[in-house]
N, C-alpha and C positions, 0 to 999 in steps of 0.2 A: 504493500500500500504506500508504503514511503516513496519510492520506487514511481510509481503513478504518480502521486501527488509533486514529486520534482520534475519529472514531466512535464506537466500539465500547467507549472509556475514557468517552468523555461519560455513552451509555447507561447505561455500569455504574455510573457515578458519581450520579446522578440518580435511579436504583430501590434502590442502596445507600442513599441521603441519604433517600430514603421511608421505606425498612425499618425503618432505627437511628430514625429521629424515630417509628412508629408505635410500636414497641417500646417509647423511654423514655415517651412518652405513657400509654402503654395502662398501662404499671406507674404512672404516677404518678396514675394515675384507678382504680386498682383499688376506692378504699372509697368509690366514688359510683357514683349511678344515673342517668338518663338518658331525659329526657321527650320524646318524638318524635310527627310523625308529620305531618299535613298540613294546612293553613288555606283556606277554600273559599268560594265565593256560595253565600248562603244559596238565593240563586230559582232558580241554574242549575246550581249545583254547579261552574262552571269554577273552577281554582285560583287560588288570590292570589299575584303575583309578589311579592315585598320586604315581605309582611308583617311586623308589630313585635311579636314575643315578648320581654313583658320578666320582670322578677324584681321583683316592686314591691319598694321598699325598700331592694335590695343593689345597684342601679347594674349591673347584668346585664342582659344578651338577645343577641336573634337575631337574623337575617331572612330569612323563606323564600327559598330558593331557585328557580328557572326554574319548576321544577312542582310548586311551593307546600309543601315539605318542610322541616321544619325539628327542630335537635335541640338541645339542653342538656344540659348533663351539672353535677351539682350534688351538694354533700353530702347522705346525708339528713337533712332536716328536713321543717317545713310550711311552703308557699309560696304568697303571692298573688300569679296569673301576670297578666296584661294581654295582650292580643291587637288591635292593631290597626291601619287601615289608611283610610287618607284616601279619604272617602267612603265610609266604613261603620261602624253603628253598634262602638264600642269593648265589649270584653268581658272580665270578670273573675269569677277565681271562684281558690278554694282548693284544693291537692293536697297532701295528705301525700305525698313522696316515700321511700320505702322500698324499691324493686327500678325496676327497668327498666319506665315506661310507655309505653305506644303510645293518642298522642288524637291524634283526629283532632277539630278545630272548625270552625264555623261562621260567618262575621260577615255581616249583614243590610246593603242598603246603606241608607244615610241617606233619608230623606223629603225630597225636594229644596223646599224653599221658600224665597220670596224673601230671606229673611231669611239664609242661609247659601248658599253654594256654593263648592263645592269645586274645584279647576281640576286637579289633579294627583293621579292615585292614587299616593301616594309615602308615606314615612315622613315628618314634618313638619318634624324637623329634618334629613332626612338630610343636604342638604347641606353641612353643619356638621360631623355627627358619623362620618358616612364616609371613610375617606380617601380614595376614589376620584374623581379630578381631571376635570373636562371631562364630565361626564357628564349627559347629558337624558333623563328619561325621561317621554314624553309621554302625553295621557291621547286616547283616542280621541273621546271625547265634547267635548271640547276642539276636538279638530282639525275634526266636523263641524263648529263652530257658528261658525266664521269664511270669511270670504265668500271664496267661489273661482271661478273660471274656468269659465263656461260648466256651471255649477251640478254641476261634476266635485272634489267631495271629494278631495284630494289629500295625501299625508302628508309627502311629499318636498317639495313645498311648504311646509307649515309648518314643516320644518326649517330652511329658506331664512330663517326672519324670527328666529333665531336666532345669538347674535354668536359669531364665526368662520366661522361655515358662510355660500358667498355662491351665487349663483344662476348657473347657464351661460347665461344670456340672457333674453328677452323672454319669458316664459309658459313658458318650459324647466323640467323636471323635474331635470333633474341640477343637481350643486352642488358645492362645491370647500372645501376644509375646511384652516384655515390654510398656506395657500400648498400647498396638494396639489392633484395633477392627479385627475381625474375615474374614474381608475381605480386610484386609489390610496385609493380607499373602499371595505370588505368590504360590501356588503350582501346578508344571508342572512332567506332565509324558511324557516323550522321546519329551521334549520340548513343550507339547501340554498343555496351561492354563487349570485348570479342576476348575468347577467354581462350584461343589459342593459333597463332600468328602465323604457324609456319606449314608450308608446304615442304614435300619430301625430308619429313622427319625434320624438320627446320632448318633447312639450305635456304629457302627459300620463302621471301611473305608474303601472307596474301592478299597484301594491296597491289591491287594495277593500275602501275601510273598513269593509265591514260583516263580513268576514272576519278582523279581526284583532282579536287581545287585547289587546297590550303592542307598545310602540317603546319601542326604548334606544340612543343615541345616545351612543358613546364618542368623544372627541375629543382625548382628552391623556390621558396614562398609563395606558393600553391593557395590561389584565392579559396574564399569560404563558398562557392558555388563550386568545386571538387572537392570530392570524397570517398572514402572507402580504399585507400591504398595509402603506403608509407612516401612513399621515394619519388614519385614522378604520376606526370597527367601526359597522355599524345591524346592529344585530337585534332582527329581526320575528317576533314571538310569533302565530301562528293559533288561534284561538278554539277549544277543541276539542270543542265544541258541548254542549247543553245536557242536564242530566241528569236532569231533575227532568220537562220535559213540551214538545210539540210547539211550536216558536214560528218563525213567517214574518215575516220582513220584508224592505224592499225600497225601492227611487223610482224615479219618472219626472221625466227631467231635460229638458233642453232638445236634448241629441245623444247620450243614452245612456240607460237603464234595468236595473235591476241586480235582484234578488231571493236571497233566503238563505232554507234550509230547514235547521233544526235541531232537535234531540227527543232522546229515550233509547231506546238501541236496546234495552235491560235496563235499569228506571229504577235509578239509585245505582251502577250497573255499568260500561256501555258507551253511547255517544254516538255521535251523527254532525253533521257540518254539510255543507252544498254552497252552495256562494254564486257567481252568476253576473252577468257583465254582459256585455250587450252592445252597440257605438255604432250608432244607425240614420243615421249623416249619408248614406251611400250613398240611400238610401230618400228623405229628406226633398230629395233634389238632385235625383233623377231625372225629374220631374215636371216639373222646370225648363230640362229640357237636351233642346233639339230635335230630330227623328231625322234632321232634315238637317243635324245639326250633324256637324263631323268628328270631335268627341268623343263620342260618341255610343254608349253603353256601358263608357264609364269610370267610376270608382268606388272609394270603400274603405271598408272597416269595420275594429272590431279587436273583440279577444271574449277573454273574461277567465273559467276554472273555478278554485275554490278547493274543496278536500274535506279532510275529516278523519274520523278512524275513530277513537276511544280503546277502551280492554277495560280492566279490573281483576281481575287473575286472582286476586289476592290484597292483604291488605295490603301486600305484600311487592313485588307484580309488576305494573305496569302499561305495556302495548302501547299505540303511538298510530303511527297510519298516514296520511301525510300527502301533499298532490299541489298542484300547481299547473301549467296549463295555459293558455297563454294565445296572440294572434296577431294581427298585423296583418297585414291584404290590401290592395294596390295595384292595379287592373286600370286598364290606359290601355292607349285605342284610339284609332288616327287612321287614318280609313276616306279621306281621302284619299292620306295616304303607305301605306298596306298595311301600315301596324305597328302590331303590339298587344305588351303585357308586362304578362306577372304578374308581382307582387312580394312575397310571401310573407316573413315573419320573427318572430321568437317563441320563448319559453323554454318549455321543459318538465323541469318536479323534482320529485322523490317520493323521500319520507323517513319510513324505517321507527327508530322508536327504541323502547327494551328499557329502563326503571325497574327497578330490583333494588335494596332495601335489605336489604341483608349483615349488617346488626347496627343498632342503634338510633341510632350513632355513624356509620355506613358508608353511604354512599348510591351507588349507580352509575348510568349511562346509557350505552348500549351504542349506536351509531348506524350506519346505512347508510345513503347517499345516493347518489342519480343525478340528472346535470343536463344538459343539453344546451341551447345553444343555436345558433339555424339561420337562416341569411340565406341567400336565394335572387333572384334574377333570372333570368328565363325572357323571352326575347324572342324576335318571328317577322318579319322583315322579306320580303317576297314569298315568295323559296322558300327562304331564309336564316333556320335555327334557332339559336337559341344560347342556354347556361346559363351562368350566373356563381356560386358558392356561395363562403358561409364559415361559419364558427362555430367551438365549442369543445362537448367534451363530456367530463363528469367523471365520474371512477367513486370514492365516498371509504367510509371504514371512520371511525371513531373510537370512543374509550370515555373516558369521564372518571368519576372518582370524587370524593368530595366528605365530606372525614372532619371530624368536630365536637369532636377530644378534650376542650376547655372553650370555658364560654361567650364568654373572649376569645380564641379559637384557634380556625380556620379552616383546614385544608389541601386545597387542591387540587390534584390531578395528571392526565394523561393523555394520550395519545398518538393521532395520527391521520395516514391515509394515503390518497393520492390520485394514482390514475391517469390521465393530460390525454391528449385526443387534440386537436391542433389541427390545420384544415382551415384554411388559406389561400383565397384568391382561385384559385377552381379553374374553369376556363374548359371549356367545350366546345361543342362546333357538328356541324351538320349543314345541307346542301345538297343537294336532289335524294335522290341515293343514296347521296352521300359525307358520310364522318364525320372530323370536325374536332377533331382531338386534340391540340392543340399541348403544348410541351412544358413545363408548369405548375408552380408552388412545389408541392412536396410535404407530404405530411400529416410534420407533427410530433410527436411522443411523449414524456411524461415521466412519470417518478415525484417526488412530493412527500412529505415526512414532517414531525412535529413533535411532539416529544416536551416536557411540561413540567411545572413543578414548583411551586407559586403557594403563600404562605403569609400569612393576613390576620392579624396580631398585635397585639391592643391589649395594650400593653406596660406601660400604667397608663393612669388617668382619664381624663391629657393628651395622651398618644402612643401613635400607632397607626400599625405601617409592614404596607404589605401590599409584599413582597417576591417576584419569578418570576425563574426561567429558564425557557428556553424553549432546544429546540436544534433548528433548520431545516437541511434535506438537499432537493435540487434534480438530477433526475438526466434530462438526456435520453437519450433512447434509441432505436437503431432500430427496424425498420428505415428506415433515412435514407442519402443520397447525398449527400456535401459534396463539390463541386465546385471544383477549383483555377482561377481564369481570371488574364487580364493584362491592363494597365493598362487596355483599353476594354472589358472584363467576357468575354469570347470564354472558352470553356470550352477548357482547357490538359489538364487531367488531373482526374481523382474515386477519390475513395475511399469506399466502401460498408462498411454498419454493419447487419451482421443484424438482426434481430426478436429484441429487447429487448438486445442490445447497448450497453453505454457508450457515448453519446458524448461527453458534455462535466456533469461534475460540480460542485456547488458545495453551500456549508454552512456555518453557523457559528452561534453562540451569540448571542441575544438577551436580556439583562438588562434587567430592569424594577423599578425601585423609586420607589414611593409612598411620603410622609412625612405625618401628620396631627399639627398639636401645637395642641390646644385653651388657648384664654386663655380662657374659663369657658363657661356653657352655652351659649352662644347666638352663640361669635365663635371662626373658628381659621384658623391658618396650614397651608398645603399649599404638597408640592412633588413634582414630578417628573421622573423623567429613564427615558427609553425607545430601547431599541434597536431596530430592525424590518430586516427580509430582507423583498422582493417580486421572487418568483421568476417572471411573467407580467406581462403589461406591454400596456394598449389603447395601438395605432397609430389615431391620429386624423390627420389633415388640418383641421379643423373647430374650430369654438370648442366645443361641446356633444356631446354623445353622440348620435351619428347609430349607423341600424345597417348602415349601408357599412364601421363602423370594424373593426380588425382585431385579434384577441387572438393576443399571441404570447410563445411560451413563452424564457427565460434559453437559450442555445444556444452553440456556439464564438464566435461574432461579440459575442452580445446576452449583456453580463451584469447578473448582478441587483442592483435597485436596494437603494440601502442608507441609510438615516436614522437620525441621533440625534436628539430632542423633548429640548429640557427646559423646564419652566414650575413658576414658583410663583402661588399667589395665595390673597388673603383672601378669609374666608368671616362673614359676621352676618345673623344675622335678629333683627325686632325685633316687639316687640307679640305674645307669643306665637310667633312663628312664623310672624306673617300676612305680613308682608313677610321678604322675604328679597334680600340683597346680595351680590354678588359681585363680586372684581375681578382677572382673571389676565392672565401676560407669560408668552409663548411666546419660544422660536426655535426653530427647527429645519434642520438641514443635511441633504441631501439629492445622493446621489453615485450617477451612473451614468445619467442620468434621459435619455431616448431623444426624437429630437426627428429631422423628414424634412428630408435637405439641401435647401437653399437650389434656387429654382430644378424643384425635385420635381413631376414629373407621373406619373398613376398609368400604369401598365404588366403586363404580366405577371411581369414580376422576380418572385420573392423578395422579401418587402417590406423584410426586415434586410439587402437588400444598396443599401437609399436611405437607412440611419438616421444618425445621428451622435451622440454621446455627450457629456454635460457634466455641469455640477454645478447645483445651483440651492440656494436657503437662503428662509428667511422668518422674518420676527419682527413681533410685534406686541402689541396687548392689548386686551384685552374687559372689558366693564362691562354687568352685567346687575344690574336693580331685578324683584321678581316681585311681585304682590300676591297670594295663594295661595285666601281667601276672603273673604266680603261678597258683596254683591250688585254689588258690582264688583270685576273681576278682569283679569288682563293682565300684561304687561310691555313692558319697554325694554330695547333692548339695542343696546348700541355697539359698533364692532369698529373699532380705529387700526390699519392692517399695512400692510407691505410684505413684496414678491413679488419675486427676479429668480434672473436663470438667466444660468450662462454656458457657452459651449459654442465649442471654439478651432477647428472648421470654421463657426462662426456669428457673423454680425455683424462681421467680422473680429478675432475674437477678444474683443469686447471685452462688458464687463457688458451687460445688458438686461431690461426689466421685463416679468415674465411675462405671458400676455393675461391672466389672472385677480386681476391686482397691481392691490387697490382701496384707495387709500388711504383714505376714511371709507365708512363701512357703518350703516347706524342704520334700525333696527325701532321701531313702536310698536305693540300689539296689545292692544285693550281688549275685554270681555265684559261688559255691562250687564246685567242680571236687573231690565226694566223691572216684569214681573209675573210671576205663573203660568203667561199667556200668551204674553207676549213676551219675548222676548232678543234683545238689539239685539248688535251686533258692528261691529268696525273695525281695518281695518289699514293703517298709513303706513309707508312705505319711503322711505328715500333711500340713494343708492349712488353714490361717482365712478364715471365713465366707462369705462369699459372699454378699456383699454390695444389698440391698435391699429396696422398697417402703412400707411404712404398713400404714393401719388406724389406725389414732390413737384417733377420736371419733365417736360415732353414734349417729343417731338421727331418730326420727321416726317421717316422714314429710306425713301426711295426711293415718297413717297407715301404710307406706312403712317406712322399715329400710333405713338409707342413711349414708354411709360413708364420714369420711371427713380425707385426707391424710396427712401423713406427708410430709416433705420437700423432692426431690428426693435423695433417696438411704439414709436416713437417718440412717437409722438402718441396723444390718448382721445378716446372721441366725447362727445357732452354726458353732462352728470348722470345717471343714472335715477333717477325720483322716479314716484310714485303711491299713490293715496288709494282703498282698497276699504271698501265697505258690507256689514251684512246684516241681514237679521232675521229670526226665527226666528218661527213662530206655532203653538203646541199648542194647540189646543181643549183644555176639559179634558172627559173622555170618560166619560158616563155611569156609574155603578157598574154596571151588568150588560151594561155595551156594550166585547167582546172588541177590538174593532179603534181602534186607539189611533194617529195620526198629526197629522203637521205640515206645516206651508208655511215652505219655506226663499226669501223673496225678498234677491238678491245685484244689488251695481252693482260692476262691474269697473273701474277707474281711473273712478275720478268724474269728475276735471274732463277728463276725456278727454289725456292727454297723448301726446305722438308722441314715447315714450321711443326711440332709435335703437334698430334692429337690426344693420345695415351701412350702408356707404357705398360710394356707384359712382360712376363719371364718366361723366356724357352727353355725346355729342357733337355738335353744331348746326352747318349751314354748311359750307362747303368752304374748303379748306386751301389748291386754284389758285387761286381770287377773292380767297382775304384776309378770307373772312368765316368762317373756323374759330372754334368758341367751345366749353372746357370748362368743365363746369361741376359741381361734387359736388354729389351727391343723397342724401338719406336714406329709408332705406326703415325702416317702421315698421309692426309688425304689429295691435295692438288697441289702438284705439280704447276710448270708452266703449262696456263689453256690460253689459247688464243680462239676469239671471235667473232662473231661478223650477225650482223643482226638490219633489216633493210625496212624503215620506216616508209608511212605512206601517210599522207591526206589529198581528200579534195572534197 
């Protein structure tokens, strides 16, 4: 009851603290007007995120919002406003204000020549004049034009050469974001959680670049409208397809080919896009594989749908319906042992959201989301069936508002709610005519909420604090069976918990503040300190994100993980704004954090009855150089950190350095604008070793070799280092010739290096003669790949 009744003071307290602040607002703006409305492409009509509305003259403006809204509220007078937006032409013109206007504008993009280029569609100083700390946001046209992996455009990848953020492995898609574990990252598309990122076992993600509009990449001081993770926010904007007139594009790659159809379904009105790929490696293998082989109809693909819908019912009103489907297949057969196994897994999310501006000052966004995702194994050994499943699936609500009362005043509020089903390691069989039911972890349930309060305040010239609370509720629920057992796990007694039932609650208050104090135009100090609740929690085995891994919810055993971030750091650009500097210090602590006892083999258990609990902490610092334009472009970026964790059933209680604990990390990433034709690209990486477990004696007990290990993660394997190519080739395309494409040629680790993957012990010779011999190996995945990948539009 205590429990409800702080609840229930927070909420009140929270929509109270809205009301009174819109109230004194709205009376202190009564004798101004109020200039609103949207900033767009000029060729497609999609919106501009972070567009630059200023006030010329008065040290005033804005920046659109997610879907390109923006508002002002101002004495009246006459005004010359400014609109613009890196890599697009800048826009000025005059407005008498005297009532409430509603403009919608246009900005053209820039005429790309060698002489200029642009790397980043951003504001030019923002990262100066924002307070918002740790924050990247990337340009898509960037991300192609740097050399990748089996000529597969990757986004999650180019996060990776960014300092903080480090890579889960050799060619891996996932990434770990100062001293956070892999699932301590929110990554949503068109607001939908996607609860697992990688194609082919995670080589590869499963965004396609030619679907999306906007990446933003939060990594320190994480507003109070994100929640539910420790370490980091990506969110992924989808293109919402073109309004102005029909346009395809597409490539063919060396293991994939993708294609995007987009147009106006009502031009100025309604849009569509659908963007697909699919891999043919299954296709290009099979040719190669004998039919007397005993693999011999195995294979896999994966296959990628992205859709959007928008409507503009009104000024006022705009629908956008949104999906993403996607899947990876496994099929292995061994026609000499009589087993074959499908292996099936894959996200599927669709996201309906509602735009409603309330008043010129008032903006809303109403959201429903569903997400699911689904890991299966299906295997047949002679007359022996069996299933394996897991996943998670979400049901969520949100609404947020977004109010403008002056141009240095920003309020955000809003509330969201989500209902988990979680689906463990769910086993069953059949034999003959008998069925195989054993007696299996049960499906999980909860309710999630998050109610918050964000306020961005530039307070004068120099200081600007954006200030949130945030208050998170965490509710499992039946129907569930919690089982009593004794010391060797043997079930004693159970207790049953109806369909939706309490079982085990949890909640508390997340504070977030941001501090911006400018030392003149172009140089300023930040700071921040953040709270976070992670109420869900991936069980890994693994260094990377496999999709064996297991999402499981805060429960009576498992409680939620809980972090404080704080970082400051300087901010200068220089030369205009062409280069820009940065330098931040992290720590952050870190309680509650779930790791599989020592010793752990997988089973049918309960997986929260193999966990163990501890704490873990990191600190470190980043130094990023960016050159922004010229015909040469790029940055550098350094990351100094340390990673450990400690956990008193681990190590025998004693410290230890996480596997992801790298202590130097260094990016180089150049873009050349050889010509109109060509654009040359480069990326160097260097990374210590990756923190690791080894044996460090043997012994041979009864004839059997037997390892005995060292202390966890004692030891690192070598360095990873490597050096990628590319170049880029556009014809320039006739004036009356519609279909307009290029030649992307890539070399994957130039000098070919054998960055490790793991390490194993071989064994040679026998152990009765005296000629036993062990020896470590290292296994190491690519080599130098070169290749070649052929874009298309018209």
């Amino acid at each position: 009851m205590k429990k409800n009744r702080h609840t229930k003071l927070v909420i009140s307290s929270l929509f109270t603290l809205v009301l009174v602040t819109l109230l004194c607002l709205s009376g202190f703006a009564q004798q101004k007007f109020t200039l609103s409305g949207y900033v767009k492409d000029s060729l497609s009509g999609e919106s501009l995120i972070g567009a630059s509305v200023s006030v010329m003259g008065k040290g005033k403006g804005i920046n659109s919002n997610t879907y390109g809204f923006y508002s002002i509220t101002l004495p009246q007078d006459v005004y010359e406003i400014s609109i613009s937006y890196a890599g697009y032409e800048t826009i000025r013109f005059s407005i008498t204000l005297d009532r409430d206007i509603q403009l919608n504008r246009v900005l053209a993009p820039k005429m790309t020549t060698s002489e200029e280029v642009v790397v980043y569609a951003k504001r030019k100083d923002g990262n100066v004049r924002n307070s918002q700390m740790g924050r990247i946001d990337l340009s898509i046209n960037q991300v192609k034009s740097l050399p990748v992996l089996f000529g597969e455009v990757d986004i999650l990848k180019t996060l990776q050469l960014l300092p903080g953020v480090r890579n889960a492995g050799e060619g891996n898609a996932g990434f770990y974001v100062r001293g956070g574990g892999p699932d301590q990252n929110q990554i949503m598309l068109d607001d939908a959680v996607v609860y697992n990122t990688g194609h082919l076992f995670g080589f590869f993600s499963i965004f396609n670049s030619d679907a999306i509009k906007n990446v933003s990449l939060i990594k320190g001081g994480m507003p109070a409208q994100y929640g539910g993770r420790l370490s980091s926010v990506l969110d992924i904007a989808m293109k919402d397809g073109n309004q102005k007139k029909l346009e395809v594009e597409g490539g063919i790659g060396l293991i994939a080919s993708r294609v995007s159809i987009q147009g106006p379904i009502k031009k100025d009105k309604a849009s569509f896009i659908i963007s697909a790929r699919r891999t043919y490696i299954d296709v290009l293998v099979k040719p190669f594989v004998p039919k007397s082989s005993s693999f011999y109809g195995s294979g896999y693909y994966f296959y990628d749908l992205n859709t959007k819908l928008n409507y503009k019912f009104s000024e006022k009103d705009r629908l956008y319906l949104s999906g993403y489907f996607g899947r990876d297949v496994f099929d292995f057969k061994n026609n000499q042992r009589s087993f074959s196994a499908n292996i099936p897994w894959g996200n599927a999310t669709a996201t309906v959201r509602w735009n409603h501006v309330f008043h010129p000052k008032l903006f809303s966004n109403t959201t429903l989301v569903f997400n699911n995702y689904n890991f299966a194994f299906n295997g047949i050994q002679n007359n022996l069936a069996f299933n394996v499943s897991s996943g998670i699936k979400d049901l969520t609500a949100k609404f947020d508002m977004d109010y403008y009362p002056i141009p240095q005043h920003k309020l955000r509020w809003g509330a969201q709610y989500t209902y988990h089903t979680f689906k463990p390691n769910l086993v069953t069989g059949r034999t003959d005519s008998v069925d195989f039911i054993p007696n299996n972890a049960q499906k999980k349930y909860a309710r999630e909420i998050g109610l918050y309060l964000q306020d961005d305040w530039e307070l004068s010239d120099r200081l600007q604090v954006n200030a949130g609370l945030r208050f998170s509720g965490f509710t499992q629920v039946g129907d569930y069976t919690e089982y009593l057992r004794d010391n060797n796990g043997n079930k004693l007694d159970s207790i049953h918990f109806g369909k939706g039932e309490k079982v085990q609650q949890y909640g508390g208050l997340e504070p977030r503040l941001t501090l911006r104090y400018s030392l003149n135009d172009n140089t300023s100090l930040k700071a921040s300190v953040t709270r976070n609740y992670q109420y869900i929690h991936l069980v890994s085995n693994a260094g990377s994100t496999l999709p064996t891994d297991l999402w499981v919810p805060s429960t009576l055993r498992v409680k939620p993980q809980l972090s404080w971030q704080y970082a400051a750091g300087f901010f200068k650009n220089f030369k205009n704004n062409q280069y820009e500097t940065s330098v931040e210090l992290y720590y952050k602590q870190m309680q509650n954090q779930i790791e599989y006892k020592e010793g752990y083999t997988p089973s049918l258990k309960d997986p929260e009855e193999e966990f163990v609990f501890g704490d873990g902490w990191s600190y470190g610092s980043e130094f990023f150089v960016r050159k922004n334009t010229g015909r040469l472009t790029g940055w550098v970026g350094y990351t100094l950190s340390w990673t450990y964790r400690k956990f008193p059933s681990l190590n025998n209680g004693e410290t230890f350095k996480a596997r992801y604990d790298r202590r130097h990390d260094i990016s180089v990433v150049t873009t050349y604008e050889l010509s109109k034709k060509w654009k040359l690209s480069g990326v160097f990486v260097y990374g210590t070793g990756m923190a690791t477990t080894l044996p460090e004696r043997f012994y041979l007990v009864e004839g059997v070799l037997t390892q005995e290990y060292s202390r966890i993660n004692q030891y690192r394997l070598p360095a990873y280092h490597r050096l990628d190519l590319s170049a880029i080739y556009t014809p320039v395309p006739k004036k009356q010739k519609r279909l307009k494409s290029s030649w992307v040629f890539s070399i994957y680790n130039v000098y070919s290096r054998l960055n490790p993957y793991f390490i194993y012990y071989d064994q040679e010779g026998s152990a009765y003669n005296g000629t036993l011999k062990v020896t470590a190996k290292q296994v190491s995945l690519f080599p130098i790949i070169p290749s070649v990948t052929w874009n298309f539009k018209f």
